[in-house]
C-alpha positions in Angstrom: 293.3 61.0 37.9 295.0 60.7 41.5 293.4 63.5 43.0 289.8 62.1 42.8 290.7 59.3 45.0 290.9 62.1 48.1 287.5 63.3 47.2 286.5 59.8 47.8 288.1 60.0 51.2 286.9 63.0 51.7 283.5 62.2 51.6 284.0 58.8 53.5 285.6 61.2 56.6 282.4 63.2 56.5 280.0 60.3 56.0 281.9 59.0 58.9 282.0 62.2 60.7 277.7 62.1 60.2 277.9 58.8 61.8 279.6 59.3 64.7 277.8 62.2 65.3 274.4 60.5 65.9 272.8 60.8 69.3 273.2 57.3 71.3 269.6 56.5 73.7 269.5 53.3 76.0 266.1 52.7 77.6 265.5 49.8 79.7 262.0 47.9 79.0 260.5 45.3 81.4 258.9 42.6 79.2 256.9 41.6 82.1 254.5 44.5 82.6 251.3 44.7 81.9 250.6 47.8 80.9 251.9 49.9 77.7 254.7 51.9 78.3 255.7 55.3 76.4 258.8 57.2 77.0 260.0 60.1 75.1 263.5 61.7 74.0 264.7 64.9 72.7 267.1 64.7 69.7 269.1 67.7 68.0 270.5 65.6 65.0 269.0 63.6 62.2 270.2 59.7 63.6 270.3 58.1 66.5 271.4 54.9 67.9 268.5 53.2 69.7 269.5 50.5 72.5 267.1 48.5 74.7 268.2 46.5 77.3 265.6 44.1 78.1 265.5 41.8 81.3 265.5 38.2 79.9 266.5 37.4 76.7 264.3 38.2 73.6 264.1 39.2 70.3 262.6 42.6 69.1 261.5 44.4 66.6 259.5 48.0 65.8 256.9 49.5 63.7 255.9 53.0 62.6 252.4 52.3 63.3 250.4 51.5 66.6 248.8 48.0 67.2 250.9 46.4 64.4 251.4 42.5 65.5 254.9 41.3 66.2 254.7 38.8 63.3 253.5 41.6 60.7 256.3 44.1 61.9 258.8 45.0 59.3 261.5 46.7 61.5 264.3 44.8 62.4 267.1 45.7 65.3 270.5 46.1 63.8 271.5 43.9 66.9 269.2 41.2 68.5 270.8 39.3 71.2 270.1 38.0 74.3 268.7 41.2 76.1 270.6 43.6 73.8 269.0 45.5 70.8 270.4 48.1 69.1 269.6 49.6 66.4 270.6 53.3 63.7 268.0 55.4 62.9 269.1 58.0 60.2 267.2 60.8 57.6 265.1 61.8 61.4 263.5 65.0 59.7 262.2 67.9 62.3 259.3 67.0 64.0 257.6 64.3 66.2 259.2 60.4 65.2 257.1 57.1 67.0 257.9 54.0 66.9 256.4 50.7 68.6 258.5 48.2 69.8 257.1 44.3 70.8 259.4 41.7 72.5 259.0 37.8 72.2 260.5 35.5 74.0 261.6 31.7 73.5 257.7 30.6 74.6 256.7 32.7 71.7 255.2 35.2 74.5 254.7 38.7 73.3 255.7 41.8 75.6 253.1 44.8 76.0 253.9 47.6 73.2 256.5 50.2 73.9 256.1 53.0 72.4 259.3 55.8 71.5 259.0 59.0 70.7 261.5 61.5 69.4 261.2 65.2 69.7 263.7 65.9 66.8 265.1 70.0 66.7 267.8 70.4 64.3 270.4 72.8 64.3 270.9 74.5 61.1 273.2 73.4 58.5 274.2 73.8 55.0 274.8 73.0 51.2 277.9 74.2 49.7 277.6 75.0 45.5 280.5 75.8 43.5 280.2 77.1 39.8 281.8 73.6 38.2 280.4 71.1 40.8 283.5 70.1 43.0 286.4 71.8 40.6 287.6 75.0 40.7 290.3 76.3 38.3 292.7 79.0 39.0 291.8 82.8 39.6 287.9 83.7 41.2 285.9 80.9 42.4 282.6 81.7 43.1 280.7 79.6 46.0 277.1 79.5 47.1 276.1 78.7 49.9 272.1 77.3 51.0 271.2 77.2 54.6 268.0 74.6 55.7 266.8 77.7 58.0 266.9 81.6 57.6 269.7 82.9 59.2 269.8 85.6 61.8 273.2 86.8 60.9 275.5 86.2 58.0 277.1 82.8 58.8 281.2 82.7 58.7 282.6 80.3 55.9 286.3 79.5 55.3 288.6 77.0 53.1 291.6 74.7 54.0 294.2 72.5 52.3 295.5 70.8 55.2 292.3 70.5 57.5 294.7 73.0 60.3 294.7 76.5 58.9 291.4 78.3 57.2 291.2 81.0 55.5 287.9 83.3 55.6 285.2 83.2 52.6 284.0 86.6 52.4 280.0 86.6 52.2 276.8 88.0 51.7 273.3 87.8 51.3 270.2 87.1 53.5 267.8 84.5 54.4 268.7 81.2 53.0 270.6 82.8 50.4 274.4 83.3 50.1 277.3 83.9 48.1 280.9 84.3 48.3 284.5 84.2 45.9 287.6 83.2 47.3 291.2 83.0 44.9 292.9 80.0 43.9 296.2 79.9 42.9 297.9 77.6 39.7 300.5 76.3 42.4 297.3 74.9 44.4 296.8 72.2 41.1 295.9 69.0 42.6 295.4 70.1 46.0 292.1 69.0 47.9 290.3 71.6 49.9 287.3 71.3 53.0 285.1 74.4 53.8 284.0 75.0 57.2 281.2 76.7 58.2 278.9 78.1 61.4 275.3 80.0 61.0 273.0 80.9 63.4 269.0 80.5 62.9 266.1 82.4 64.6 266.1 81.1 68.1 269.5 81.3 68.3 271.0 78.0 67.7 274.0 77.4 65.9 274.7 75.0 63.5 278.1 74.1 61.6 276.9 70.8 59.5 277.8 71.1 55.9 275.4 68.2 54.2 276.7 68.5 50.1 279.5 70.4 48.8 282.1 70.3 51.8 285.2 69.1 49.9 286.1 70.2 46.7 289.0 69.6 44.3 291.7 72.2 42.4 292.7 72.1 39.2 294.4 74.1 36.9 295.8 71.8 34.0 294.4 73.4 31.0 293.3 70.7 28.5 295.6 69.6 25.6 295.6 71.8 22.3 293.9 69.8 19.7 295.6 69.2 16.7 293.3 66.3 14.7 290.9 68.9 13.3 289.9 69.9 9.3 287.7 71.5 7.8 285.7 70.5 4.9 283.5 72.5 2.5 279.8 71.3 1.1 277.5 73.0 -0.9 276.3 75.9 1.6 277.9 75.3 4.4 281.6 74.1 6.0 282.0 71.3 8.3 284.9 70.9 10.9 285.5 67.6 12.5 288.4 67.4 15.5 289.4 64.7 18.0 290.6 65.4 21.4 291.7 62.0 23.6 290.6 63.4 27.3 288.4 62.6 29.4 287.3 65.9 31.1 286.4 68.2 28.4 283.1 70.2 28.9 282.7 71.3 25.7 284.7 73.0 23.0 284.7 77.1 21.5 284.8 77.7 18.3 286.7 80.9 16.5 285.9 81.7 13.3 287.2 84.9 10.4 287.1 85.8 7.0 290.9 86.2 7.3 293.9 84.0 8.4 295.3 84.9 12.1 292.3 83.3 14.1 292.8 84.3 17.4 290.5 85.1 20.8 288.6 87.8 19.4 287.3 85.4 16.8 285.0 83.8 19.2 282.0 82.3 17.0 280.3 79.6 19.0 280.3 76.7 22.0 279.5 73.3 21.3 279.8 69.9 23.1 280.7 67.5 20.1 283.6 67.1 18.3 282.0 68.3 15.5 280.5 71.7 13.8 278.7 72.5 10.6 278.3 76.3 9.7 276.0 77.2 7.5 276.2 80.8 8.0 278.2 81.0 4.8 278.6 82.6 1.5 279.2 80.3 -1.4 282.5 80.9 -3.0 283.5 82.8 0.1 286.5 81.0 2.5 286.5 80.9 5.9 289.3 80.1 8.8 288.9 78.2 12.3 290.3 77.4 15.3 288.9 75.4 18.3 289.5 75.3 22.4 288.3 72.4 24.7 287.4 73.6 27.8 287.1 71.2 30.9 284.7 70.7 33.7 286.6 72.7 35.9 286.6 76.0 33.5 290.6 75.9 32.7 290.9 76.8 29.0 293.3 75.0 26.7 295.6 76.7 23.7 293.9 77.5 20.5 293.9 74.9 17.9 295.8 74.9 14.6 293.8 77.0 12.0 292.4 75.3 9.3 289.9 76.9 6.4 287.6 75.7 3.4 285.3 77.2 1.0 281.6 76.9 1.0 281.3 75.5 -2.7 279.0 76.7 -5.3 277.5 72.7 -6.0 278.2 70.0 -3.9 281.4 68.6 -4.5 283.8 67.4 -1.8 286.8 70.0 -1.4 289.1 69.4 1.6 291.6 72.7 2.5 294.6 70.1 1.6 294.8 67.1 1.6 294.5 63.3 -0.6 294.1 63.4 -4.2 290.5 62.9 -5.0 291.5 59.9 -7.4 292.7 58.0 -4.3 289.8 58.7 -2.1 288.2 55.7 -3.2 290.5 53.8 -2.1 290.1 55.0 1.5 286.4 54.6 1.4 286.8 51.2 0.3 288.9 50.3 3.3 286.4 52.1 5.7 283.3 50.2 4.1 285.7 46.8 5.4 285.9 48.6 8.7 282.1 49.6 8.8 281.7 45.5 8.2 283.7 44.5 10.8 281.7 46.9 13.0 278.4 45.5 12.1 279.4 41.7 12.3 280.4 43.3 16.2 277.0 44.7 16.7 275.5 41.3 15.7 277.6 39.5 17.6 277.0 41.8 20.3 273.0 41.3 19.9 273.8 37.5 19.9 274.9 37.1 23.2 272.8 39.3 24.6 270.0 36.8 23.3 271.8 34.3 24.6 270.1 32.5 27.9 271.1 29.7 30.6 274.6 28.1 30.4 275.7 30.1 27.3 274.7 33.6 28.4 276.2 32.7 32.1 279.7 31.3 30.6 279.4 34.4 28.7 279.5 36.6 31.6 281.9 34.3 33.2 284.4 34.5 31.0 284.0 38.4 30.9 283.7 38.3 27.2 282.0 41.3 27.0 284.9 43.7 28.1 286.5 41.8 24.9 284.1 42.8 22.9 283.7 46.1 24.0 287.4 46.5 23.7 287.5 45.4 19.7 284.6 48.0 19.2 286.7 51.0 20.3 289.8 49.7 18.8 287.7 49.9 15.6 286.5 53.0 15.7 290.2 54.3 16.9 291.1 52.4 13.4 288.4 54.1 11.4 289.2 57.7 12.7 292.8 57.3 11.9 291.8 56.0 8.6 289.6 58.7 7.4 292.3 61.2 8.7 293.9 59.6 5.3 291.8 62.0 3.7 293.1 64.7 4.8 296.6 64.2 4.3 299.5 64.9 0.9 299.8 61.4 0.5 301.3 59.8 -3.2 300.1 56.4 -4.2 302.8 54.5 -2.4 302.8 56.2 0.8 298.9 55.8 1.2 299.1 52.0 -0.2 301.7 51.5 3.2 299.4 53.3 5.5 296.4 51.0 4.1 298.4 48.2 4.5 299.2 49.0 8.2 295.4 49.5 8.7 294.8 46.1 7.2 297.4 44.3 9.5 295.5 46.4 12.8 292.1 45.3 11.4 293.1 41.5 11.0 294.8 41.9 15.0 291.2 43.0 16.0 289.1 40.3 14.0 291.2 37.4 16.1 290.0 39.5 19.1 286.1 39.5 18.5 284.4 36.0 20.4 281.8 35.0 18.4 280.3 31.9 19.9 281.2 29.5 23.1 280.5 26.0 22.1 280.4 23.5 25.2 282.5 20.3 24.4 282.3 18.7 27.6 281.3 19.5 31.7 281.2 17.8 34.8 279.8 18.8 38.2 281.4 18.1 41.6 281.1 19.0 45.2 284.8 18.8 47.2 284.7 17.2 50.4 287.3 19.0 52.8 289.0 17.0 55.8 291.7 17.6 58.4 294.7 16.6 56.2 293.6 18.9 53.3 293.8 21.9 55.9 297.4 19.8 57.3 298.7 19.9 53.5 297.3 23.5 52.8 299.4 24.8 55.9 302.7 23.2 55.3 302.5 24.3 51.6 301.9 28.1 52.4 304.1 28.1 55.3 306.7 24.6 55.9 308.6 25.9 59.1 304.9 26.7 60.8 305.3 25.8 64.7 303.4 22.6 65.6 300.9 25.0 68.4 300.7 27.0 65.8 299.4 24.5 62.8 297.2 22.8 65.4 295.2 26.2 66.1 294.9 26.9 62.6 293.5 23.3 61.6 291.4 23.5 64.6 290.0 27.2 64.0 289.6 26.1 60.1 287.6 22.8 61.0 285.4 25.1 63.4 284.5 27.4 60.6 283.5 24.6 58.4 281.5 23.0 60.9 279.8 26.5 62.1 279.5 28.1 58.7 278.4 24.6 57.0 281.1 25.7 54.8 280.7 24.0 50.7 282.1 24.2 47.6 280.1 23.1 44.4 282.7 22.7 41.4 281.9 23.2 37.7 284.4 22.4 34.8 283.8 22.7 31.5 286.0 22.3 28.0 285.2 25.0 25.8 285.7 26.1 22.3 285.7 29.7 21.5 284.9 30.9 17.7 286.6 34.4 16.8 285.1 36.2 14.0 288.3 35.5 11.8 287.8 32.2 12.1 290.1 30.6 14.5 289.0 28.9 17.3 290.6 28.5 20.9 290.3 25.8 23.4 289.6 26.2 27.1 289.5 24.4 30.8 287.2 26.3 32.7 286.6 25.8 36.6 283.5 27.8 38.1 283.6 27.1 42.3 280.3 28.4 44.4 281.1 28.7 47.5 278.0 28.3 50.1 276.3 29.5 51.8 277.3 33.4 51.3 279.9 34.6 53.8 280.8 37.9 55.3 284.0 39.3 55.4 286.6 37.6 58.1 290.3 39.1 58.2 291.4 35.8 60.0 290.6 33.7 57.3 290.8 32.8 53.8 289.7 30.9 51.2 292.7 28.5 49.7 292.5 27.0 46.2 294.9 24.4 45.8 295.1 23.7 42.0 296.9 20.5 40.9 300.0 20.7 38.7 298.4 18.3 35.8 295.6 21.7 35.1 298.7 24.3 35.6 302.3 23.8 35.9 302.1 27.5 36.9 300.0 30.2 37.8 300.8 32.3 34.7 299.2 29.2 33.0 295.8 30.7 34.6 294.0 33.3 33.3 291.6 34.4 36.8 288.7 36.3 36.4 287.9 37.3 39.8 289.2 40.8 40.7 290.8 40.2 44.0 292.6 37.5 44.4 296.6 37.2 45.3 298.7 34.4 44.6 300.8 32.6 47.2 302.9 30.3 45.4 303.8 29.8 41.8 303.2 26.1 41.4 300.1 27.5 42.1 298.2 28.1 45.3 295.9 30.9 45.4 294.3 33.1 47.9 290.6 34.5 47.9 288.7 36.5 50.5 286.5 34.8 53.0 283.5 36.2 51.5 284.1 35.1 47.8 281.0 33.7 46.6 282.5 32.5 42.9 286.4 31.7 41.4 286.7 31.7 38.3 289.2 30.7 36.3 290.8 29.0 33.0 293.6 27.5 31.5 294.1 27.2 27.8 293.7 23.9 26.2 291.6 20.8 26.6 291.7 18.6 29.9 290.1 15.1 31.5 287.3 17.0 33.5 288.1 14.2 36.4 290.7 16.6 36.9 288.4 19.1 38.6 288.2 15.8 41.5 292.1 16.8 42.3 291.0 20.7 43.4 291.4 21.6 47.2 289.2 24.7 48.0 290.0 25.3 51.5 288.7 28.0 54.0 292.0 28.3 56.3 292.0 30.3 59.8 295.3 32.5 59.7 297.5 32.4 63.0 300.2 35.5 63.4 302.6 33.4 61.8 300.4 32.0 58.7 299.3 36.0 58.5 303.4 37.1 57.9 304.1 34.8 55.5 301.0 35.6 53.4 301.8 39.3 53.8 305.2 38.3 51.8 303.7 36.4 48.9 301.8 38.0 46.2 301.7 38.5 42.9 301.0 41.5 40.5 297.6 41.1 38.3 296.4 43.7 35.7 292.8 44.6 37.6 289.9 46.6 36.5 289.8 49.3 39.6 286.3 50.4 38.1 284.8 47.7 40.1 285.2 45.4 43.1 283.8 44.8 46.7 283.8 47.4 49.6 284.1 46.9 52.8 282.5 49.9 54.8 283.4 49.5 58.0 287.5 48.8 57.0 287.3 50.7 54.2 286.3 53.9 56.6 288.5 53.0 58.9 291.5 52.7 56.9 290.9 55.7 54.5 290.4 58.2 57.7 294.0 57.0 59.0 295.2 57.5 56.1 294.0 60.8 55.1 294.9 62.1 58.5 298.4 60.4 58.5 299.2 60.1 54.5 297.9 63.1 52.7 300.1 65.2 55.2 303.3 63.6 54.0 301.9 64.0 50.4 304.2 66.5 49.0 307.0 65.0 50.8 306.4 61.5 49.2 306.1 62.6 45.6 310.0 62.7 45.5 310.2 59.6 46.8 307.7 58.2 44.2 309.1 59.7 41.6 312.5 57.7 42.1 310.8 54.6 42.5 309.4 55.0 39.1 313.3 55.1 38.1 314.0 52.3 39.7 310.9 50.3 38.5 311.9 51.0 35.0 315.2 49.7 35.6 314.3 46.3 36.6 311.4 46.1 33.9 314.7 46.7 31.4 316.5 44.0 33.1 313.9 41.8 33.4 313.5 42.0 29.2 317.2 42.1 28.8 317.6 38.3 30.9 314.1 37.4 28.8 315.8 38.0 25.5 319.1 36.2 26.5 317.0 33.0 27.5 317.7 33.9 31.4 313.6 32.9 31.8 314.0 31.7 35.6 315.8 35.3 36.5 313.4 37.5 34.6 310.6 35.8 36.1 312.2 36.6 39.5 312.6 40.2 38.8 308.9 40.3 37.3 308.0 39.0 40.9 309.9 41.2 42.7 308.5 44.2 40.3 304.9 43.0 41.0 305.2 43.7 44.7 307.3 46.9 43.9 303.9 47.5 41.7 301.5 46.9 44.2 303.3 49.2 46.6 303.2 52.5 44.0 301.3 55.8 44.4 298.2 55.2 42.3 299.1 58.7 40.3 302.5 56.9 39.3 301.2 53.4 38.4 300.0 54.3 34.8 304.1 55.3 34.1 305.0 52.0 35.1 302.1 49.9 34.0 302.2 49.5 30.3 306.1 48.4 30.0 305.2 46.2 32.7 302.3 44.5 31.3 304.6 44.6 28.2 307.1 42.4 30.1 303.6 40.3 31.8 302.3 39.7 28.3 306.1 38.4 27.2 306.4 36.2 29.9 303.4 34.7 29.9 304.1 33.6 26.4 307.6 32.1 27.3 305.2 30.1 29.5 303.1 28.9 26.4 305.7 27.7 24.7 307.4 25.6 27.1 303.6 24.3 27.8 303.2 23.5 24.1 
């Protein structure tokens, strides 16, 4: 959901905010004394920024304990050069802090110890508790609030939405002890909310750090009614059995009566599966139910449709309605083949997890695991909705469609399910990058580049190769992968390592320049790293400077001197390379579960746009909404030219609606995304048959 992503940035402005808060010390230290030097500071927060300025250049480092050699010290300055060394010291409890600091130059010559010592006094500060973690529903909320030092006073809390305007948490309590209630509104749904707070200890020092708990989330949305649910009766006892698609449920409340009506003064019991049997039951007696899920954050949904059995007097199976019991064999058969499937899934599962060297790293290259995880919950989605057969008034002929449906879903799933990766053929390279590669790179990502312009880039590129010792170890394989159906499906794979491991440079990139004879186009290529974006069709591709792997494949059996032909080229952006790249693109299903972080640009960027974006929010969600509209518009038109045979003009709207994509509020994205990867998946298969 959208509104987790500010408790994210939340947390990254006050992480931040911790940061920047640190104490900053400079002390000067004169390598060439001979006697031992000792110099002390007072801190009043828990980190601090240590710099030394030395008088020649040297390089330093620190230890915990007195007399340590330089050689067997473990502490290493954030920042060593020349006669600067800096370094962050965070978690500083209250109390005395030393650490000893030796110097050695570039004869090896060790400076006299230095030894640091911080006086550290903190001020006092606080954890913030809220009754469902960092959710609160509409009505009362109730807060608590912890204090890392008794308080001479009761401390002032308050609340905001938009980080200007609080409003006052009334308190009470004593000590370190304290607790407060404040009232959310329904119309505050979705809204993210920041406490402030100020408390004074003993000796009269005040202290407004909030260390857990300073951001919390509202929301009201009550969870869905659940409508999946029977009951079914046993020899002593009734069991009910429901299914509720969400995410965020808690746990569910059970209402139970002797009569029909169920309503809230039923209440029986609380439970956090989807399932209940009651064996507080008379035999021959019937009984009537109705469940509520409630969420994490307390909201309650509607009452459930009611549903009742009878505990039976022996134990035969008696559902409340539903199939005939001459056709539940029938069912039962079909879930036995599903229960099959499932097991064959398991084993294959247990397989490559067995699996070792090549295999079990091709494996995890070719991210067959999501596949397989995917086929295991489409199978249990399958088996639910099959045993839901049960309890349904279905005739012969209706029930034989339904199976038959199931079957056709079943089949779809088996053709899914990898079962082995056999290795026909690989070959191993390492590419060899020169001046005209970079030259060729350039005038194929940007043609009407100036001439000062190219020459800074090839020069800048060659520099980074040179300095960086920049290399590219190829792998290409021609696979064959066995589904548990049967088929089989051949495949090119390439597997770059880039060395040695780079960190992150905005100013470059890493270019892979793939020849037409392995893909005509890129939506030939199926690429398994996460971020990646596409500058031309025909295809070039763009990865971060720090990429360590790219991976990709291509369907179908190639000569593996093909793999000779790839260009992997780390390219220095000048403003005008930057503008063009900024233009290209091209929209890719990701998984936003994982991927790299940057903390430094990450922190950067979030904060700006907390401060700047969230402010506009409400205004924007208009304005979101329409582009939604206009979104589905083109997807319509883009399917309308596809069925007409206009390929070229529906893969230029697909284009266009990538970037449009790309460019959506995260909350709207999931209206858009599956008729787009609808359109994606159509495409792409336009693009098959041509190739074949």
């Amino acid at each position: 959901m959208s509104y987790k992503i500010f408790i994210f940035i939340f947390a990254i402005i006050i992480l931040s905010s911790h940061l920047l808060a640190s104490s900053s010390i400079s002390y000067y230290f004169d390598t060439t004394l001979e006697n031992d030097t000792s110099k002390t500071f007072d801190l009043t927060s828990a980190s601090v920024i240590l710099r030394i300025d030395t008088d020649k250049p040297v390089s330093c480092r620190y230890s915990e304990s007195e007399g340590i050699g330089y050689g067997s010290m473990e502490g290493i300055f954030d920042l060593n050069f020349e006669t600067i060394h800096k370094k962050t010291l965070t978690g500083l409890s209250e109390g005395i802090h030393k650490y000893y600091i030796l110097c050695r130059d570039s004869e090896n010559k060790d400076s006299k110890e230095l030894e640091i010592i911080f006086s550290v006094i903190l001020p006092v500060s606080a954890q913030i508790i809220l009754q469902n973690g960092s959710t609160v529903s509409k009505g009362m909320a109730k807060v608590n609030l912890v204090t890392s030092k008794v308080l001479s006073q009761t401390p002032s809390l308050s609340y905001s939405f938009d980080g200007i305007s609080y409003n006052p948490v009334p308190i009470f309590g004593s000590g370190t002890q304290w607790t407060g209630y404040f009232i959310v509104a329904s119309s505050s749904d979705k809204q993210v909310g920041s406490f402030k707070f100020q408390g004074k200890d003993l000796e009269g020092n005040t202290g407004t750090e909030i260390t857990s708990g300073g951001v919390f989330i509202v929301d009201t949305q009550e969870p869905g009614t659940i409508t999946d649910i029977k009951a079914e009766s046993y020899d002593g006892r009734i069991d009910i059995n429901w299914y509720l698609e969400e995410d965020e449920i808690d746990y569910f409340k059970i209402y139970k009566s002797t009569s029909r009506g169920v309503d809230n003064s039923d209440f029986y019991r609380t439970t956090e599966s989807n399932s209940f049997s009651d064996t507080l039951v008379t035999r021959g007696s019937t009984y009537y139910y109705r469940v509520v899920a409630v969420d994490k954050a307390g909201n309650i949904g509607d009452l459930s449709v009611e549903v009742y059995a009878t505990a039976l007097l022996e134990n035969t199976i008696v559902s409340s309605s539903g199939l005939e019991a001459r056709f539940l064999g029938l069912v039962d058969n079909f879930l036995s083949g599903i229960d099959l499937v499932s097991d064959s899934l398991d084993s294959v599962k247990e397989n490559f997890d067995q699996k070792d060297g090549k295999e079990k790293e091709l494996y995890e290259d070719l991210k067959l695991e999501r596949e397989i995880d995917s086929s295991d919950s489409e199978l249990k989605s399958l088996r639910r909705d099959v045993d839901n057969f049960k309890s349904q008034s279905l005739t012969e002929n209706e029930l034989n469609k339904k199976l038959n449906s199931a079957q056709l879903k079943l089949n779809t799933i088996k053709k899914k399910i990898p079962e082995n990766i056999i290795i026909i053929s690989e070959q191993e390279e390492s590419e060899e990058i020169n001046e005209n590669d970079i030259i060729k790179a350039i005038l194929e990502i940007t043609p009407d580049i100036s001439e000062r312009d190219k020459d800074k880039s090839v020069k800048k590129s060659l520099e980074f190769i040179e300095e960086n010792e920049f290399s590219v170890n190829t792998k290409a394989y021609n696979l064959e992968i066995v589904y548990l159906d049967g088929t089989r499906k051949e495949m090119f794979l390439i597997k770059e390592s880039v060395s040695p491991s780079l960190e992150y440079n905005e100013n470059v990139s890493i270019i892979e320049m793939i020849p037409k004879e392995i893909a005509e186009d890129v939506l030939y290529i199926d690429i398994k790293n996460i971020n990646y974006d596409v500058l031309k069709e025909d295809p070039i591709i763009s990865f971060s400077s720090d990429t360590k792997e790219i991976i990709y494949s291509v369907k179908g059996k190639l000569n593996l001197d093909l793999v000779k032909k790839l260009k992997t080229i780390p390219l220095y952006h000048v403003e005008e390379v930057k503008k063009t790249n900024s233009l290209t693109g091209y929209f890719a299903f990701v998984d936003f579960s994982g991927g790299k972080s940057y903390l430094g640009i990450i922190m950067s960027i979030l904060i700006i746009a907390v401060l700047g974006g969230y402010l506009l929010f409400i205004k924007s969600k208009g304005e979101t909404s329409e582009k939604v509209l206009l979104i589905k518009q083109k997807i319509k038109e883009g399917e309308e030219n596809l069925n007409a045979g206009r390929f070229k003009d529906a893969k230029r709207i697909y284009l266009e609606l990538s970037q449009d994509y790309k460019n959506l509020d995260e909350s709207k994205k999931k209206h858009v995304y599956g008729e787009l990867e609808i359109l994606h998946k159509k495409i792409k298969e336009k693009c098959k048959n041509e190739e074949r």
